[in-house]
C-alpha positions as CSV (number, residue, x, y, z in Angstrom):
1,X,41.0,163.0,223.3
2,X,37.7,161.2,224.9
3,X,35.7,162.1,221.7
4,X,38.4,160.4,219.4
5,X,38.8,157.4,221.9
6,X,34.7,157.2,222.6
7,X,34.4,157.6,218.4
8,X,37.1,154.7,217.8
9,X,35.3,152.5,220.9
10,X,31.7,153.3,218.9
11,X,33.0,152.4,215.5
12,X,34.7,148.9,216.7
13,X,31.6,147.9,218.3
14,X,29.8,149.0,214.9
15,X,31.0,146.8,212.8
16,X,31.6,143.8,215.5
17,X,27.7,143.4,215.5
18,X,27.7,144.2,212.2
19,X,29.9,141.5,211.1
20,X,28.2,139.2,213.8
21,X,24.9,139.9,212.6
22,X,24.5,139.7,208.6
23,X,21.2,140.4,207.3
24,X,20.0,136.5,206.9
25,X,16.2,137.5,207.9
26,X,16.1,140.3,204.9
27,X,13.1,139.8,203.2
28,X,11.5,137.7,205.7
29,X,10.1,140.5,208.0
30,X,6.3,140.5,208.1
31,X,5.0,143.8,206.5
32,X,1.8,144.6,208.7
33,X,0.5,146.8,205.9
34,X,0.4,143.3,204.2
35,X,-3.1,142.7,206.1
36,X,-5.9,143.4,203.8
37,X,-8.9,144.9,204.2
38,X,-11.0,142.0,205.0
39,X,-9.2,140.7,207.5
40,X,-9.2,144.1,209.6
41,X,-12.9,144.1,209.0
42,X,-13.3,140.6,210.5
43,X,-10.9,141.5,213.2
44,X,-12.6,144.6,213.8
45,X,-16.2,142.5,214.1
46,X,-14.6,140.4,216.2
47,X,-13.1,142.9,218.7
48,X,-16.7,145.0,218.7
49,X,-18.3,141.3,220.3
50,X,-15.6,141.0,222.8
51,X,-16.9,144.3,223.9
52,X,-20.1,144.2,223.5
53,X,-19.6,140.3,225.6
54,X,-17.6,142.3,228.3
55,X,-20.8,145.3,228.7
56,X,-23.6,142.9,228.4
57,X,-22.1,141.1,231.1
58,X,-21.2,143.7,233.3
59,X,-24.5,144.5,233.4
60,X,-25.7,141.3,235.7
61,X,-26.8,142.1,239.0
62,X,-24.4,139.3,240.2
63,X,-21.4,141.3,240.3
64,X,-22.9,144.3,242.4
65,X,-22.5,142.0,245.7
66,X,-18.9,141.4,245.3
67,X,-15.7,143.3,245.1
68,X,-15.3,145.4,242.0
69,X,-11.4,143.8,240.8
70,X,-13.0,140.1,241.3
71,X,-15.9,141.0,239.4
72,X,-13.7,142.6,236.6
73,X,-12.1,139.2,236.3
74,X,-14.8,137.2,236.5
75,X,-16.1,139.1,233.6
76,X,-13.1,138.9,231.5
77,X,-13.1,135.7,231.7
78,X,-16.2,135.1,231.0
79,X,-15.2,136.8,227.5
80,X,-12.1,135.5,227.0
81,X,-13.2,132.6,224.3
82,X,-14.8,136.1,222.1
83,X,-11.2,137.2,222.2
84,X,-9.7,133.8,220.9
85,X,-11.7,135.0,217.3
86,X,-9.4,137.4,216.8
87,X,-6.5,135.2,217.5
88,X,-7.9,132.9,215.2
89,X,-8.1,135.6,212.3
90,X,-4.8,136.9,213.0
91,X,-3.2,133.5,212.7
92,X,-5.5,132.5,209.3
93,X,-3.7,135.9,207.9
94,X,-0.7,135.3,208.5
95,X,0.3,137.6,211.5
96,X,3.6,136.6,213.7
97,X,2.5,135.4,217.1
98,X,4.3,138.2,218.6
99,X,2.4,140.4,217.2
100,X,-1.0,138.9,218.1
101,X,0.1,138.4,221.7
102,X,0.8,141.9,221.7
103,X,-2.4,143.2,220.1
104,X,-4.7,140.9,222.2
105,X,-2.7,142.0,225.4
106,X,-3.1,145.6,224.2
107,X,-6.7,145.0,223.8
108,X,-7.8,143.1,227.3
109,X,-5.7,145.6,229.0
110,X,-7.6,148.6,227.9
111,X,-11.4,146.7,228.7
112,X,-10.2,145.2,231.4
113,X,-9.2,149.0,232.9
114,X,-12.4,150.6,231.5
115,X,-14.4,148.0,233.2
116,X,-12.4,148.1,236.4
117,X,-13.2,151.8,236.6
118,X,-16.7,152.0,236.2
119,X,-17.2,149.1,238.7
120,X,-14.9,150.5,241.1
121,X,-17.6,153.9,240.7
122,X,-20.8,152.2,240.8
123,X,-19.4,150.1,243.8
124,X,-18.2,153.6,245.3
125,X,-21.6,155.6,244.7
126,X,-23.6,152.8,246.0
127,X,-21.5,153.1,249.2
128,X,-22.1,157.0,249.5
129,X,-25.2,156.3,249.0
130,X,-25.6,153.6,251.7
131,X,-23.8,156.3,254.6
């Protein structure tokens, strides 16, 4: 007796958002296998500078003096405009916002955590090292 009333309950609210919500965006979804070739390569050129903004300036002495998670953003921030390139490409293609947000988030998350780490080790080996 639950199945058939839990079956009935599911079917109703089926077709209620069914009928609430036709189709009127068909066709208008973006298709990301609609980004060609050259665009990836540019984006791809332009994500390889971001990083290679974010190592090269890990690398200045400056940072070694002061805690490793101010460092880390000081040094993203630094980078930040290299990131807006990409942005910049995504939008000249084409690409919903929501998409770029998400692939630029996806993106300064993962450097931000790879550069967190190894600053948080040097920082910890020059401190064995100091005892």
């Amino acid at each position: 007796m639950n199945k058939l009333i839990f079956s009935l309950i599911y079917a109703i609210s089926l077709s209620s958002y069914a009928a609430a919500n036709p189709p009127e965006n068909k066709g208008k979804n973006w298709n990301g296998s609609a980004i060609s070739n050259e665009v990836i390569t540019q984006v791809q050129k332009a994500k390889s500078s971001y990083k290679q903004c974010v190592y090269t300036e890990a690398q200045k002495k400056g940072y070694v003096k002061i805690d490793s998670r101010v460092a880390t953003d000081a040094i993203m921030k630094r980078c930040e405009p290299s990131l807006g390139k990409v942005r910049t490409i995504f939008i000249n293609a084409g690409v919903p916002t929501v998409s770029i947000d998400r692939f630029l988030k996806k993106t300064r998350v993962d450097l931000t955590r790879s550069i967190l780490r190894s600053l948080m080790f040097a920082e910890a080996a020059r401190k064995a090292g100091a005892q």
